[in-house]
matplotlib code that plots the C-alpha trace (Angstrom):
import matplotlib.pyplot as plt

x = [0.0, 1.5, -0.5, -0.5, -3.0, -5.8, -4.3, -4.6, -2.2, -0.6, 1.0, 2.6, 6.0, 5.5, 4.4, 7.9, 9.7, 7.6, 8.3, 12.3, 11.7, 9.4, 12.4, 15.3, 13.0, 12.7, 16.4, 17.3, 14.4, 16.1, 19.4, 18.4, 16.5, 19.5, 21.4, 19.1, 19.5, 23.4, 22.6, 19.6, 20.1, 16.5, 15.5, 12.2, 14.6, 16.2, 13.0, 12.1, 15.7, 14.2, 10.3, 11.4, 14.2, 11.2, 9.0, 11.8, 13.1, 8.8, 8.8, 12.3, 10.5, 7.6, 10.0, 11.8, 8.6, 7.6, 11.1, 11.1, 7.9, 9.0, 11.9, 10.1, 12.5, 8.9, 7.4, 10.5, 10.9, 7.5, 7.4, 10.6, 8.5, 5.3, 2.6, 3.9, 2.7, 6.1, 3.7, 1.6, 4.7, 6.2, 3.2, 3.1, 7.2, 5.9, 2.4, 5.0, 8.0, 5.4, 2.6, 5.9, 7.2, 3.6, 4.0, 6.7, 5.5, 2.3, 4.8, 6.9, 4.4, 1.8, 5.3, 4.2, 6.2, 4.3, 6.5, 2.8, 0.8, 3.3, 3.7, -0.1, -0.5, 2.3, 0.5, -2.8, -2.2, 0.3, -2.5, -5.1, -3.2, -2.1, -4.9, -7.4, -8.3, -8.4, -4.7, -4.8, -7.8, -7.0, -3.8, -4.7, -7.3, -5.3, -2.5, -5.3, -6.1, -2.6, -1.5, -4.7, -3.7, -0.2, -1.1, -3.8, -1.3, 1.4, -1.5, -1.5, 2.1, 1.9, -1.2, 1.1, 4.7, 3.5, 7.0, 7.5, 8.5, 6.0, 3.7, 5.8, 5.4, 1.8, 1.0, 2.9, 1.2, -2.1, -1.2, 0.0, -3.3, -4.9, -3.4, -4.7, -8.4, -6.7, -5.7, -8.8, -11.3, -9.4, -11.6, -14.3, -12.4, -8.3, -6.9, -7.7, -4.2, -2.2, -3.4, -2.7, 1.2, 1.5, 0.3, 2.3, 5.2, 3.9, 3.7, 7.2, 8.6, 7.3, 8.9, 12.2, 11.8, 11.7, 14.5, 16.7, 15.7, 16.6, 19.7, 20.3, 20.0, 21.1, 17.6, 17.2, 14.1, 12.0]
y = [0.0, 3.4, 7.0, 7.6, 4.8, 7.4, 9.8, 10.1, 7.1, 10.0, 11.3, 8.2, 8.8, 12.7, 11.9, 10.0, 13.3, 15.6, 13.0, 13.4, 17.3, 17.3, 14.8, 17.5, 20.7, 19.4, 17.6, 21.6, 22.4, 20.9, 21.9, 25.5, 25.4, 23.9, 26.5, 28.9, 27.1, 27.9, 31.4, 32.5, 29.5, 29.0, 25.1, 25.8, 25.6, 22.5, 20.9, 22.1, 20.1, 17.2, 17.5, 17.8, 14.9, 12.8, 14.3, 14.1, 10.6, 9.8, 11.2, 9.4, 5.9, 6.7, 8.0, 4.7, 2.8, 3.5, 3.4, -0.1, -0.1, 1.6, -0.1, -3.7, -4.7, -4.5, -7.7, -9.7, -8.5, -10.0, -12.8, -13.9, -12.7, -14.7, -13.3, -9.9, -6.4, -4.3, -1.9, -1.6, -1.3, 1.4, 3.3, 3.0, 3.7, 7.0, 7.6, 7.0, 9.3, 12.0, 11.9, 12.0, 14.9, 17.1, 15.7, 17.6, 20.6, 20.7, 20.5, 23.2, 25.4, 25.1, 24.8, 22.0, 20.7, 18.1, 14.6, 13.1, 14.4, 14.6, 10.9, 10.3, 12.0, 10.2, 7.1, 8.2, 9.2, 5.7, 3.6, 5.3, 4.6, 1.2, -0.3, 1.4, 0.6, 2.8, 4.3, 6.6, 8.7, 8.3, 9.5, 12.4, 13.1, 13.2, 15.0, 17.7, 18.1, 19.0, 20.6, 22.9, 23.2, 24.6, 26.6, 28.5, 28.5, 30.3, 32.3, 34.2, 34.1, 36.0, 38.4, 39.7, 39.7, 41.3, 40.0, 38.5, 35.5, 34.6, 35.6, 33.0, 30.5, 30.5, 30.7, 27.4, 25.5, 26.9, 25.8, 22.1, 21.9, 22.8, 20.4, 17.8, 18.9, 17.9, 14.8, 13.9, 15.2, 12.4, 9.5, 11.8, 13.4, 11.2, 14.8, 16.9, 14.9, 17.2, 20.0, 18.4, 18.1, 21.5, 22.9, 20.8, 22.0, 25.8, 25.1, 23.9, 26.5, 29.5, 28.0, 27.3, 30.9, 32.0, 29.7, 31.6, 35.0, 33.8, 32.1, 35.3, 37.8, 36.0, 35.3, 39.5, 39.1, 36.5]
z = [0.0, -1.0, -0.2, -4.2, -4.4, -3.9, -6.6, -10.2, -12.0, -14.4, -10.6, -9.7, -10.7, -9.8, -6.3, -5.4, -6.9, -4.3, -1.3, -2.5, -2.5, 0.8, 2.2, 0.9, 2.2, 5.7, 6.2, 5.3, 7.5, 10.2, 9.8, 9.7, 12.6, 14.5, 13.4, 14.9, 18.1, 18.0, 17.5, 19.7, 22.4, 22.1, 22.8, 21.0, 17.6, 19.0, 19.3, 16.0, 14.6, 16.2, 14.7, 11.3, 11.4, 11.8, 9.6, 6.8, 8.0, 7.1, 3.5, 3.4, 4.2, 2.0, -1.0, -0.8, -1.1, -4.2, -5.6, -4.6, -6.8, -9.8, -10.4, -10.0, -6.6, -4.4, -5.9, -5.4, -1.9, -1.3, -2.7, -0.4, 2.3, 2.4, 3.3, 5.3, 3.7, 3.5, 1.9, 5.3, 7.1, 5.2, 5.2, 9.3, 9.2, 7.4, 9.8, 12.8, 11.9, 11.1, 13.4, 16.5, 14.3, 14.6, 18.1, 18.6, 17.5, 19.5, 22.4, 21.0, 19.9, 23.3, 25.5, 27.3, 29.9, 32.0, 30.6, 31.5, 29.9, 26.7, 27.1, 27.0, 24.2, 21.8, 23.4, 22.6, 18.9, 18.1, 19.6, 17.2, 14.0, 15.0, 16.0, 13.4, 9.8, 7.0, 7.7, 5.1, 6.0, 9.6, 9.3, 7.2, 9.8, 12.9, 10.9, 10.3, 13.8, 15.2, 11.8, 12.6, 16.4, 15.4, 12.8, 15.6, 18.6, 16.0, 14.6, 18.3, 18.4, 14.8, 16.4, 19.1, 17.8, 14.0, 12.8, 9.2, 10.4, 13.3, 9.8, 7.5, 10.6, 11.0, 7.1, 6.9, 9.2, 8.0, 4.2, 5.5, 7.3, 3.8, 2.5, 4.9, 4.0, 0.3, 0.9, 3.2, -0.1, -2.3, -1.4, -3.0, -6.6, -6.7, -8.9, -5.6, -4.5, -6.7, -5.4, -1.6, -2.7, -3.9, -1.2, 1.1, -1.0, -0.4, 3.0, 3.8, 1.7, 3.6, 6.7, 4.7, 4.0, 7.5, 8.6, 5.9, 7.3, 11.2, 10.1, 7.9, 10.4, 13.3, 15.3, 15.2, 13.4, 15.6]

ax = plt.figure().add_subplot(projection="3d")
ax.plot(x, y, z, "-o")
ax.set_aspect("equal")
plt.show()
């Protein structure tokens, strides 16, 4: 199982090169963001290193299950390997590395401290995917949820601060929740999946653009 399946077939092939890019855009993502720790001290951009490792170590998995497809090695694997679904289990690798990622985030972004509660909540949203069917809309679904969470707690960040990049911040998160809704409406018309992947690919951009501009400038411009 691969998430193109609910995309149109002439994006196959394109939606591997997007994973790739999303995959390149968050490794640089992440080492932005970790150089904005070195320069503002700030462990809210060390945290924000460690949210996007995941995320690209996800689009990573994903990306390398459909090359495992394309070039006709994903049929041989299986059929040395009875009757286990590597497709199911990349497609969890992916929900896993990316769900933890958002995780992150939400703990960034709402600065929550009690190891509890934090704990609860990683347990809360594995349990969900694992032990539910349907892992495509559910993941879409809960990735909607916190996306949308983020995107509001930076929103206020944004409606207090009135700095470019608390804007870039909260547009991003606003666009990759978008894109949820995208991905979500594909059960219903497969082409609305482009449109889901170029947003995504907005959405990461704006926040590679603000990583640029604190990296730039130092953390001056917060």
């Amino acid at each position: 199982m691969i998430v193109s399946i609910n995309g149109p077939a002439w994006f196959f092939k394109l939606d591997s090169v997007f994973q790739i890019i999303f995959a390149l855009v968050t490794i640089a993502i992440m080492l932005f963001s970790y150089r904005a720790f070195h320069f503002t001290k700030l462990k809210k951009f060390k945290y924000f290193s460690a949210s996007f490792l995941l995320i690209a170590l996800g689009f990573l998995t994903l990306s390398l299950s459909n090359l495992l497809i394309y070039l006709n090695i994903y049929d041989g694997i299986i059929s040395r390997m009875g009757e286990f679904n590597l497709g199911n289990s990349f497609f969890l690798a992916y929900i896993m590395f990316t769900l933890f990622g958002y995780m992150l985030l939400i703990i960034v972004s709402m600065q929550l401290e009690h190891k509890r509660l934090v704990a609860l909540l990683f347990a809360i949203v594995m349990l969900f995917v694992i032990f539910s069917y349907q892992y495509y809309i559910k993941f879409h679904m809960i990735s909607l949820l916190l996306l949308g969470f983020i995107g509001w707690q930076f929103y206020e960040n944004y409606a207090k601060k009135k700095s470019v990049n608390a804007g870039l911040v909260f547009a991003s998160f606003y666009t990759l929740a978008f894109a949820e809704v995208f991905f979500i409406s594909t059960v219903l018309m497969s082409s609305l999946y482009v449109l889901a992947h170029i947003l995504q690919l907005i959405g990461f951009g704006l926040l590679f653009t603000m990583f640029i501009r604190v990296n730039k400038h130092g953390g001056k411009k917060k």
